[in-house]
C-alpha positions in Angstrom: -14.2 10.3 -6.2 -17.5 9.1 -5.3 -19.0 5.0 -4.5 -22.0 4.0 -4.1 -22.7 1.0 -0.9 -24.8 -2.1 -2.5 -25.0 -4.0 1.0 -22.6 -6.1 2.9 -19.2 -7.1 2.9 -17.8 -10.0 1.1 -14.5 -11.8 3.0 -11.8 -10.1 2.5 -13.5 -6.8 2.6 -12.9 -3.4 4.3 -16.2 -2.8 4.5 -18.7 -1.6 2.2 -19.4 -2.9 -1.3 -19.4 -0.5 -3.8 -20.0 0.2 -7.1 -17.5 1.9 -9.1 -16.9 3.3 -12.6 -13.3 2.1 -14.1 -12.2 2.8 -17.9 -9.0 1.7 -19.8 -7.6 3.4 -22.9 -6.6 1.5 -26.0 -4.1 3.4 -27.6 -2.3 3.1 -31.0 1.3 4.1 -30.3 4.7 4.3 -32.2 8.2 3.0 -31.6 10.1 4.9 -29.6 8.5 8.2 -30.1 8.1 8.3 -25.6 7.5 12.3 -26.1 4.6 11.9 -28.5 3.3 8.5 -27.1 3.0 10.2 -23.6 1.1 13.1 -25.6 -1.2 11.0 -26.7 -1.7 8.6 -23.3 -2.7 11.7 -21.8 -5.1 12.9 -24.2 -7.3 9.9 -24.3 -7.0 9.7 -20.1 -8.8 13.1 -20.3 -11.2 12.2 -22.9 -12.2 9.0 -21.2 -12.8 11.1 -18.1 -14.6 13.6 -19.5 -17.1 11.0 -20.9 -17.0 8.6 -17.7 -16.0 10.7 -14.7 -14.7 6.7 -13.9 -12.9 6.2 -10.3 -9.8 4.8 -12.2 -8.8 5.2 -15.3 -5.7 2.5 -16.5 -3.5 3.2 -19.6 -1.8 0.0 -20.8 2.0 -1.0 -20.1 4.6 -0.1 -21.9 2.9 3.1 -22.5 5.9 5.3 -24.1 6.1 2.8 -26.3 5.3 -0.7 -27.7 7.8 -3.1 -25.9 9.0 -4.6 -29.7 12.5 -5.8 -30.7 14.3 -3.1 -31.9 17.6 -0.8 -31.8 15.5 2.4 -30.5 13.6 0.7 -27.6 17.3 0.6 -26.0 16.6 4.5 -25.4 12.9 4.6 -23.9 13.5 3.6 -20.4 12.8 6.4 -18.4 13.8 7.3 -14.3 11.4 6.0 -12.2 10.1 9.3 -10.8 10.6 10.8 -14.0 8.5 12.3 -17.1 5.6 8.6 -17.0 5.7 8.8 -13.1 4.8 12.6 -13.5 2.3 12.4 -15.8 0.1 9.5 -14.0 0.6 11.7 -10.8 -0.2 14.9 -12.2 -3.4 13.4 -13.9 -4.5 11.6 -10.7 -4.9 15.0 -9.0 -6.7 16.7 -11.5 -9.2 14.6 -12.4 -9.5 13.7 -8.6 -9.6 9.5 -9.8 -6.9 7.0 -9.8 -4.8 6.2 -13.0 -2.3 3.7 -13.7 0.1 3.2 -16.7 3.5 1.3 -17.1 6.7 1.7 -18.7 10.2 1.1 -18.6 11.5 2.1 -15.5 15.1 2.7 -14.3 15.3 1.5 -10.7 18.3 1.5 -8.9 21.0 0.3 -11.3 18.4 -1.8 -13.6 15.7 -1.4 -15.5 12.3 -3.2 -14.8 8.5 -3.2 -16.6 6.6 -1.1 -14.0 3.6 -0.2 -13.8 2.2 2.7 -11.8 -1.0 3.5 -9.7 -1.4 7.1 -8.7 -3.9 8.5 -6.6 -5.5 11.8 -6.2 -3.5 12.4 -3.1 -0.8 12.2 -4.7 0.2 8.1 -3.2 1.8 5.8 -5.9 1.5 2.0 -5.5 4.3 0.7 -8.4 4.2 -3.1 -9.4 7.3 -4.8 -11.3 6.6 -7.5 -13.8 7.4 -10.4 -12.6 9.2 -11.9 -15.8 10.1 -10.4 -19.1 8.9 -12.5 -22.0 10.9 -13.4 -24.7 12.4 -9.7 -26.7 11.3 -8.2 -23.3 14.7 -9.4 -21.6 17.0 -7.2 -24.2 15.5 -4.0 -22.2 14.4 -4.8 -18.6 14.8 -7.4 -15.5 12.5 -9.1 -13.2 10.5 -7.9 -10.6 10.3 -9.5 -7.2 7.1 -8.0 -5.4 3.1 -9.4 -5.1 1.8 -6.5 -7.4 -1.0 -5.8 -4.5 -1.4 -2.3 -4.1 -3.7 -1.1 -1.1 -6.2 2.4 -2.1 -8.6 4.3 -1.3 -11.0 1.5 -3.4 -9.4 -1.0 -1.3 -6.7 -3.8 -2.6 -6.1 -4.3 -6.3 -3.8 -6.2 -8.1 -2.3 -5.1 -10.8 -1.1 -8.0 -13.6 1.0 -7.1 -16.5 1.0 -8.4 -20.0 1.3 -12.4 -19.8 1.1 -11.9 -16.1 -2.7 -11.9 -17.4 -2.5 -15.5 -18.6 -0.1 -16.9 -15.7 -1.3 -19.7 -13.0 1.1 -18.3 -10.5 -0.7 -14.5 -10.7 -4.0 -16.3 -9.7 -2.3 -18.1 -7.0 -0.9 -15.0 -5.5 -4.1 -12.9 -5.3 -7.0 -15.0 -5.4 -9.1 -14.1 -3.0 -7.1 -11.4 -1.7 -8.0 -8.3 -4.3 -11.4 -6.3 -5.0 -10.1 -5.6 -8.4 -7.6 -6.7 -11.0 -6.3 -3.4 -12.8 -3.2 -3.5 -15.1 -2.7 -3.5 -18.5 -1.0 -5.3 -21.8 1.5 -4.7 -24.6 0.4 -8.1 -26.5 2.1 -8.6 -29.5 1.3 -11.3 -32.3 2.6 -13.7 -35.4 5.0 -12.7 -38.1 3.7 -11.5 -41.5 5.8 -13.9 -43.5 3.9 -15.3 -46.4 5.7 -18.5 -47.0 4.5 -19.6 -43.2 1.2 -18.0 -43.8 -0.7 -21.3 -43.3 0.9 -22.2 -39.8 1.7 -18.7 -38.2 -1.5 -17.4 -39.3 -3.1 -20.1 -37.5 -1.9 -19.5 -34.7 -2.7 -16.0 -35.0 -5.7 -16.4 -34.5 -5.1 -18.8 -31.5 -2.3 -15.7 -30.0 -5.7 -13.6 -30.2 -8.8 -15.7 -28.9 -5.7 -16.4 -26.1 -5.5 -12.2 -25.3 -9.2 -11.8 -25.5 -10.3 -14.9 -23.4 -7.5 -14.2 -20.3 -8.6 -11.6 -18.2 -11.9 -13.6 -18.1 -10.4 -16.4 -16.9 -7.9 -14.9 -14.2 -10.9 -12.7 -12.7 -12.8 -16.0 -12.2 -10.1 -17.5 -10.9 -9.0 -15.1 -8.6 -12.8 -14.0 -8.0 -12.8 -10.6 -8.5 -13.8 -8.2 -11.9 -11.0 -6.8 -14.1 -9.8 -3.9 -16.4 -7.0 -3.9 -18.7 -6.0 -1.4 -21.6 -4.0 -2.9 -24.2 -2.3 -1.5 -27.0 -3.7 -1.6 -31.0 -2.6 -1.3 -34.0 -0.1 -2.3 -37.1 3.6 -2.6 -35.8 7.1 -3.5 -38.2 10.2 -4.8 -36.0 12.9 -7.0 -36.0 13.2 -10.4 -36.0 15.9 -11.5 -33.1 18.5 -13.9 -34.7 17.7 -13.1 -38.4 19.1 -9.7 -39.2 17.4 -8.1 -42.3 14.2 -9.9 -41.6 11.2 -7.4 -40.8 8.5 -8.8 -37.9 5.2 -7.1 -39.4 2.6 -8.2 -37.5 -0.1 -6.3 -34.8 -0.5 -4.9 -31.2 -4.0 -6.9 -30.7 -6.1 -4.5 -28.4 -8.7 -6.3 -26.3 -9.1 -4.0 -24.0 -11.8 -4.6 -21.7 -13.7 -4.7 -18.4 -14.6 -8.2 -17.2 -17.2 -8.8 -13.9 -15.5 -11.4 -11.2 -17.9 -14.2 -13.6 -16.1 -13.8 -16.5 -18.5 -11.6 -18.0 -17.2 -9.0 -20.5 -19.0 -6.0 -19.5 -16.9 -3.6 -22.3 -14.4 -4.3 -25.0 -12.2 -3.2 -27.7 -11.1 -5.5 -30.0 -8.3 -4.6 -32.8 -11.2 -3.8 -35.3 -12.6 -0.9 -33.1 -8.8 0.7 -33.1 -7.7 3.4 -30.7 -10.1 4.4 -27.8 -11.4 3.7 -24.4 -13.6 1.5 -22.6 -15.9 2.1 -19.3 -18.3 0.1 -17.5 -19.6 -0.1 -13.8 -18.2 -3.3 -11.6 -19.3 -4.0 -8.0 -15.9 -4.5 -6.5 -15.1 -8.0 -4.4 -13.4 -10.0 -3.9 -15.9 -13.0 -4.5 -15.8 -16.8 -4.0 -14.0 -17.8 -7.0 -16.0 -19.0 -10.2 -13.3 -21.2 -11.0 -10.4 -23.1 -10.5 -6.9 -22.6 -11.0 -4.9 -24.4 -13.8 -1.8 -26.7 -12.5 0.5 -25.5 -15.0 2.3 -22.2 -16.2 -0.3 -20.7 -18.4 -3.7 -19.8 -17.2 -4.4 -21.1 -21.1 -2.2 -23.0 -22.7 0.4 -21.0 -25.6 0.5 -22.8 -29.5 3.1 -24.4 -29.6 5.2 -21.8 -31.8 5.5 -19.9 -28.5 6.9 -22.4 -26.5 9.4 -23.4 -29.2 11.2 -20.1 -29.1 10.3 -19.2 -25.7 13.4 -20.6 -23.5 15.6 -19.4 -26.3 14.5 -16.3 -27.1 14.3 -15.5 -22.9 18.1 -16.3 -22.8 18.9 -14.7 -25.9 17.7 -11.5 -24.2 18.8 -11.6 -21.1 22.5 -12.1 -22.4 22.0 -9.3 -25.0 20.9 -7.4 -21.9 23.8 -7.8 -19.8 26.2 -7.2 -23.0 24.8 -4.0 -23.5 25.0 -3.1 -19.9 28.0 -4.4 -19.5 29.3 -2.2 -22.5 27.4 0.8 -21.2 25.1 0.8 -24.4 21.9 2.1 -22.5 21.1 5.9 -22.4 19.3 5.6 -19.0 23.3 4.5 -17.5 24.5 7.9 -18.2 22.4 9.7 -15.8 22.3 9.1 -11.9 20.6 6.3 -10.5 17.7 6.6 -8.1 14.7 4.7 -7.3 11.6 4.6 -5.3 9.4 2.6 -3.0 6.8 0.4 -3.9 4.8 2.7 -1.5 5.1 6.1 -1.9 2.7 8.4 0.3 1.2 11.7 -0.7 3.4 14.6 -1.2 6.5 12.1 -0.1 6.7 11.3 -4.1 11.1 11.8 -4.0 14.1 9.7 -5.0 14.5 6.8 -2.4 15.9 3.7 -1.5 15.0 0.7 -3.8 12.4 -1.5 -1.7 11.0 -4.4 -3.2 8.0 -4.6 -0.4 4.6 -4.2 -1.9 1.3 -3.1 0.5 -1.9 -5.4 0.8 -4.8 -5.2 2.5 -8.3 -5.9 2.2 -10.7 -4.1 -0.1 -14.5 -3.6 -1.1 -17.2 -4.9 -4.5 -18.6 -4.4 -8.5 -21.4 -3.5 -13.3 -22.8 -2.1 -17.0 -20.8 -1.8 -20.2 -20.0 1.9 -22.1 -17.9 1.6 -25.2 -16.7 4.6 -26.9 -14.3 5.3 -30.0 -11.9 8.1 -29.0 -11.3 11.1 -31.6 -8.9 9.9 -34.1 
């Protein structure tokens, strides 16, 4: 990896500011197919790189597959250390940059959301989502760590999905990361024609909302972003109302963001599967703006907040059923976990830890857009 010093450092810093390369992939997976969906992750990794030569390189969340409701998503949860974990390590290594990607995780005797940061030594740095949202809770649990990770770039955090577009994230690294690095599985409205006039509204408010937010949390924590999102046309189910399909879209929005706000690359669902790069000068920087008092960085239509608290409890007792009733593949195999922190060649089965690593980190500009290979 190389950086480039562009004078001194901000508070908060290590040292140097630098200059970096960072690129996220957009890519347009399908349900449940984790075999293929890691296939494909990988290939557009390598073709970002081989375009870029970025520093880091960040697939979305839920990258073996689209976090929707439905029956096969019981089966994608993967061990923590296992084929995902693998994959992110192996690639950080040989293309000698750091690269992050998230999925469901078995840790311990639950599953979580986590999202992984691998470097070309061979260190992880794993976050947990904080909260499942909504159909989330029918395959994973909460997470209970900060989601800084310290790296050879210096501290990043790393929000996940509405993480992105929560008050509390802000509050817990403003001013504390050089970059925000993470990525997105945001879904949107039922196709349901009758409601066409109301959902579709808010459509398009779900969307301005997952294009708009990683602007606003990098000003508000005051430092730039990248986040890789998922694209494309998805069919699930709708929870409560057997029989009823969920058509709707994956949004995309992928992008790199400087600590202003300023979208420096993006993909929006028009542009489809791909990747994004651009140059940032990493910070962390005096803020650019405040932080909002209440739950949502910006505020949800309020379709989302009349389903939210029932659809959140709805999943978390349709999780513990199926738990409880041993209706999860990942219970059949041994349990094992790792640290938050794993260090070099030390990448084996541990102890669970909760315990995250921060520290202070370094600065960052220049937007690349390219369509990947269909």
């Amino acid at each position: 990896m190389s950086t480039s010093a562009t004078g001194n450092a901000a508070p908060g810093d290590s040292g140097m500011r630098r200059r970096i390369t960072v690129a996220a992939i957009q890519p347009r997976l399908e349900i449940g197919e984790v075999d293929r969906n890691l296939a494909r992750i990988e290939d557009l990794i390598r073709q970002a790189h081989r375009e870029h030569s970025p520093e880091l390189i960040v697939a979305p969340e839920a990258m073996t597959s689209p976090t929707v409701y439905h029956p096969s998503l019981r089966a994608v949860a993967r061990p923590v250390d296992g084929a995902p974990y693998q994959l992110l390590v192996r690639l950080a290594r040989e293309l000698d940059c750091l690269v992050g990607g998230g999925f469901v995780a078995r840790r311990g005797d639950d599953t979580r959301g986590t999202y992984v940061l691998a470097e070309p030594d061979g260190t992880t740095h794993l976050h947990d989502k904080d909260q499942p949202s909504m159909w989330e809770h029918h395959y994973y649990t909460p997470g209970h760590d900060d989601g800084l990770f310290t790296t050879a770039l210096g501290t990043l955090g790393c929000p996940m999905g509405f993480e992105w577009n929560r008050s509390r994230t802000a509050r817990r690294l403003r001013g504390r990361v050089a970059l925000l690095a993470g990525g997105s599985n945001w879904w949107s409205y039922p196709n349901w024609p009758p409601l066409d006039p109301w959902l579709g509204r808010d459509h398009q408010y779900n969307v301005a909302v997952a294009r708009e937010m990683p602007a606003w949390q990098a000003r508000a924590v005051g430092a730039p972003a990248v986040i890789a999102s998922h694209v494309g046309a998805v069919t699930c189910r709708t929870p409560l109302l057997p029989g009823v399909p969920w058509k709707t879209i994956l949004v995309g929005e992928s992008q790199v963001v400087d600590h202003d706000g300023r979208v420096l690359a993006r993909m929006s669902y028009d542009d489809g599967e791909g990747y994004v790069a651009a140059e940032v000068t990493l910070g962390p920087v005096a803020p650019a703006a405040p932080i909002p008092d209440g739950f949502w960085m910006m505020p949800q239509a309020f379709t989302i907040h009349a389903v939210w608290h029932y659809q959140n409890l709805f999943g978390r007792l349709s999780y513990a059923a199926n738990k409880r009733r041993r209706r999860f593949p990942w219970q059949a195999q041994p349990a094992t976990d790792l640290p938050n922190y794993v260090r070099g060649d030390t990448a084996a089965p541990a102890e669970p830890d909760d315990g995250s690593t921060a520290d202070a980190a370094p600065d960052a500009r220049d937007p690349i857009t390219k369509a990947a290979d269909r």
